[in-house]
C-alpha positions in Angstrom: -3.2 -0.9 20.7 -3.0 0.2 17.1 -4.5 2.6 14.4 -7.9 1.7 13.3 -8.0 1.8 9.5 -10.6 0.7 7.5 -9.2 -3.0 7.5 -10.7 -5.9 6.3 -10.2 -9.5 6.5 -9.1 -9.7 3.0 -6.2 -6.8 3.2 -5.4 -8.2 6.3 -5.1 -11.5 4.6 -3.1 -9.7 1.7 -0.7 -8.2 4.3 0.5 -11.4 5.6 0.7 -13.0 2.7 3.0 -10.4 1.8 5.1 -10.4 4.7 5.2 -13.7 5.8 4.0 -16.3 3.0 5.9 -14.8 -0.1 9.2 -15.0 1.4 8.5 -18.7 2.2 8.2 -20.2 -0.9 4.4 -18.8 -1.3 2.6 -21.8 0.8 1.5 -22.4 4.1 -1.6 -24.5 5.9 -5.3 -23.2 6.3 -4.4 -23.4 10.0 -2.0 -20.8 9.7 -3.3 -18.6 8.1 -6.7 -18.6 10.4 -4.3 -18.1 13.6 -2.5 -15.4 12.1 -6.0 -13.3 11.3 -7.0 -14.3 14.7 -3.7 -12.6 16.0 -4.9 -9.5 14.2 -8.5 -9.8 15.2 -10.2 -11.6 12.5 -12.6 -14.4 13.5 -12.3 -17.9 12.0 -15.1 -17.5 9.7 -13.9 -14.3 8.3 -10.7 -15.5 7.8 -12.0 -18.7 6.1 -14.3 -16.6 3.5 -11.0 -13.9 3.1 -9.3 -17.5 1.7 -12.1 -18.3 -0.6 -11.9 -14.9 -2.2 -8.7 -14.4 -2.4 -9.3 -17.9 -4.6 -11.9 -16.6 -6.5 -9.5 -13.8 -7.8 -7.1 -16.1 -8.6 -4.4 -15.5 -6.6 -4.1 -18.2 -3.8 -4.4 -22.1 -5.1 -5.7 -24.4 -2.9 -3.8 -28.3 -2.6 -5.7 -31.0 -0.4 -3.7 -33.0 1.5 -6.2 -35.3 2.9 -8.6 -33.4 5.2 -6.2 -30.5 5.4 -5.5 -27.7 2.8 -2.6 -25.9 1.5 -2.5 -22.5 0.2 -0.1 -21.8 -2.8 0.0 -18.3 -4.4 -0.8 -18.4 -8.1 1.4 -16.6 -11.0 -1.0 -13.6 -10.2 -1.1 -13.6 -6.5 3.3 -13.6 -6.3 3.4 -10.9 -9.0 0.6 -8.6 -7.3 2.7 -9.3 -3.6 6.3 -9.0 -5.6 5.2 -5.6 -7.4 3.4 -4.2 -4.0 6.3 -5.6 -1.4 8.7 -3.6 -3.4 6.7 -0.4 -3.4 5.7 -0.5 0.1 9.4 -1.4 1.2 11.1 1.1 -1.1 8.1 4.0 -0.1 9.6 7.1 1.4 13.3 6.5 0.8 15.3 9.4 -0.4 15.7 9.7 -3.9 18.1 12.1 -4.3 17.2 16.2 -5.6 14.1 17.2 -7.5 14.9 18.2 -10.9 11.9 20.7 -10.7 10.1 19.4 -13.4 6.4 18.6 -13.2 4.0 16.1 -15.2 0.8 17.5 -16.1 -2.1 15.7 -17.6 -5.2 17.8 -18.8 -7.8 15.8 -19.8 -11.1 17.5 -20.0 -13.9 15.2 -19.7 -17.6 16.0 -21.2 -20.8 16.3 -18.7 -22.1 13.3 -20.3 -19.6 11.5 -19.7 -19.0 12.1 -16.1 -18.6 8.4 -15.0 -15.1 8.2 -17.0 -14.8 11.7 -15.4 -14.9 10.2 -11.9 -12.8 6.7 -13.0 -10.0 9.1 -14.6 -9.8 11.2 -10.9 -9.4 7.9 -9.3 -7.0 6.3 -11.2 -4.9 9.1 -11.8 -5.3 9.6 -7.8 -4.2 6.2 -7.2 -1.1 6.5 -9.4 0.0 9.0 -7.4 -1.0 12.5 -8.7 -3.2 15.5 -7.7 -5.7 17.8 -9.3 -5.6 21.2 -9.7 -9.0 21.2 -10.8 -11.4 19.3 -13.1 -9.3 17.6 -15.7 -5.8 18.8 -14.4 -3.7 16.7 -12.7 0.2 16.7 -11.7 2.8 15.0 -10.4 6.4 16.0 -9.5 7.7 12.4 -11.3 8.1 13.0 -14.7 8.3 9.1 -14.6 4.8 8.3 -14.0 4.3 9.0 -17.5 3.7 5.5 -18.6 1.3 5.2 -15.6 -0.7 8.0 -16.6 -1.1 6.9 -20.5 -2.2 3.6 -19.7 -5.2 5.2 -17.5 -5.7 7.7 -20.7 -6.1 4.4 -22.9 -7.9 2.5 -20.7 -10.5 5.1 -20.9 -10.7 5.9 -24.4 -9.3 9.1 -24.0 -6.3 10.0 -25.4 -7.9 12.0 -28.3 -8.4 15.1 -26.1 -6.1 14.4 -23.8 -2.5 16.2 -23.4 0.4 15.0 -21.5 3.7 17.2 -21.4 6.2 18.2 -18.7 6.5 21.7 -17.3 8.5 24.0 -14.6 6.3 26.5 -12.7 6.3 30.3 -13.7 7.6 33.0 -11.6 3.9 34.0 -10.9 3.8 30.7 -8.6 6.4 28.6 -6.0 6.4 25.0 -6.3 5.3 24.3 -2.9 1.9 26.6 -3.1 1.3 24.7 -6.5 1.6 21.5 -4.3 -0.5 22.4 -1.9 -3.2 23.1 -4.1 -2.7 19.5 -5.6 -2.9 18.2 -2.6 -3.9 18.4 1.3 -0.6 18.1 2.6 -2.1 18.5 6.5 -4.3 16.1 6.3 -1.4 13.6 4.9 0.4 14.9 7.8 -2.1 14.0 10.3 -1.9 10.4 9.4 1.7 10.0 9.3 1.6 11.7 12.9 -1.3 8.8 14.1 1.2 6.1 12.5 4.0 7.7 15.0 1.7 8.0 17.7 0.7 4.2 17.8 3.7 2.4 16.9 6.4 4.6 18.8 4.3 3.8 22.2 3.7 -0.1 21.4 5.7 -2.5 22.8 4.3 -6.2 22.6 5.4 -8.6 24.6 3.7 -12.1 23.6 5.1 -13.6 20.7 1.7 -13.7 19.4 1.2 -9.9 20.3 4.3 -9.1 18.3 3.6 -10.6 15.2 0.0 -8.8 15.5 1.9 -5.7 16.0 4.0 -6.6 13.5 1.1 -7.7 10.5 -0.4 -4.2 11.8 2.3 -2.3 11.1 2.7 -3.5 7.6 -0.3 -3.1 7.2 -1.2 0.7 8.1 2.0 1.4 6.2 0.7 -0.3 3.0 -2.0 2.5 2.8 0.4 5.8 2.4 1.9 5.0 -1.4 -2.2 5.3 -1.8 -2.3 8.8 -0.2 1.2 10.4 -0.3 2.5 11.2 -4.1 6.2 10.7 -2.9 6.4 14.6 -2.9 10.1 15.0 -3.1 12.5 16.2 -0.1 13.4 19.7 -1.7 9.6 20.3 -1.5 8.6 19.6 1.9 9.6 21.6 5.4 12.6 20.1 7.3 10.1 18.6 10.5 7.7 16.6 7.1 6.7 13.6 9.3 6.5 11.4 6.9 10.3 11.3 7.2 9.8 10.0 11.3 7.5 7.8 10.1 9.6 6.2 7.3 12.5 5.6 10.1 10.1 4.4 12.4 8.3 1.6 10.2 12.2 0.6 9.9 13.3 0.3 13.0 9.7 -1.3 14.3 10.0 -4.0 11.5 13.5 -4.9 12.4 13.1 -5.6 16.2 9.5 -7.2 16.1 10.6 -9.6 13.0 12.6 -12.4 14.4 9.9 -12.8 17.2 6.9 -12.5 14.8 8.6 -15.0 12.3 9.2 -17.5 14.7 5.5 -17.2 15.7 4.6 -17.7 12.4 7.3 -20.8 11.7 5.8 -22.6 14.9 2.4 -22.4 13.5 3.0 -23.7 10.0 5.1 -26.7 12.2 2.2 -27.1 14.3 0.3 -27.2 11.2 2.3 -29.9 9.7 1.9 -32.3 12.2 -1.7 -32.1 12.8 -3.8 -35.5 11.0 
């Protein structure tokens, strides 16, 4: 019915919060919350064990009444949900024209210390840039460069490492220099498996649309992780990210009112159970 990412009960669990528990006031009952995994797939004991991790980060609170438990997000657990809501809701809008400038971090990393070499790829990956090679990354957001010096720090390595912004020489084209930074066909490939699934679903349940819904959110959350927001100017007029954006938007907006009131009914049935 949908995409088959790696997704575990604890994303899952993450996704939902996300979508359904920090909009309303950052609570709702154990029950709940195990009906909604089920909806998605999760049995009752993953679901259960998803709860007591999420705990032992620190970022749900439990509150008994009686035999029955409340789940509160913690400080942490709205801020990480605030931070990421707004980056997976805001993800793929257009932000206007490229002003051609580039953010390069070189870094070079010893052999002997290749497990910071592997941490600083990763990072650097996950905040959106790509490698030209061993030590060279870019990005085309010159405004990732706080991201990228806290990564530097982190490390210990700002002593050999340079950060400075740059426009490409005549001996190169922006978009070959992107495509050596990253592999733009196989990002493609994904967005087109997102528009295959969703633009052919059509729940019908309740509880089949808020599963549809939850899933959709979900598979979204993953492309800020893989797609560097490479600007418009730099990508071909049929980029399907661009479908996929519009998609995600109109999906979300027909399948929400049904999905909420799924939700809504749970937490009351919730509420009234002894």
């Amino acid at each position: 019915m949908h995409p088959r990412s790696r997704r575990s009960a604890q994303a899952l669990l993450l996704t939902i919060l996300g979508e359904f528990v920090l909009p309303r006031e950052g609570s709702a009952w154990t029950a709940t919350l195990v009906d909604s995994l089920g909806a998605v797939g999760v049995a009752e004991r993953s679901a259960r064990q998803a709860l007591a991790r999420l705990k032992d980060q620190g970022l749900l609170e439990p509150e008994r009444h009686g035999r029955r438990t409340r789940w509160n997000l913690s400080a942490a657990g709205r801020h990480l949900l605030t931070v990421g809501s707004e980056r997976i809701y805001r993800f793929g809008l257009d932000q206007g024209a490229w002003d051609r400038n580039w953010l390069v971090v070189h870094s070079p990393v010893p052999e002997e210390q290749r497990a910071k070499r592997h941490q600083l790829r990763g990072q650097l990956e996950f905040a959106g840039f790509g490698f030209l090679g061993a030590g060279v990354a870019v990005s085309p957001h010159v405004d990732r460069e706080d991201a990228a010096n806290s990564v530097l720090r982190d490390l210990g390595l700002v002593d050999t490492a340079v950060v400075f912004r740059a426009q490409v020489g005549s001996l190169l084209q922006p978009e070959e220099l992107l495509r050596r930074a990253w592999d733009l066909d196989a990002i493609a490939a994904r967005y087109g498996e997102f528009i295959a699934a969703f633009g052919r679903l059509a729940p019908g349940e309740p509880e089949e649309t808020f599963a549809a819904l939850a899933t959709l959110v979900h598979e979204w959350r993953r492309f800020p992780f893989g797609d560097p927001e490479i600007p418009g100017d730099l990508l071909p007029a049929t980029w399907p990210g661009r479908q996929a954006r519009q998609l995600f938007e109109e999906r979300r907006a027909e399948w929400a009112p049904a999905a909420s009131r799924w939700f809504d009914e749970r937490e009351a049935a919730a509420e009234r159970r002894s």
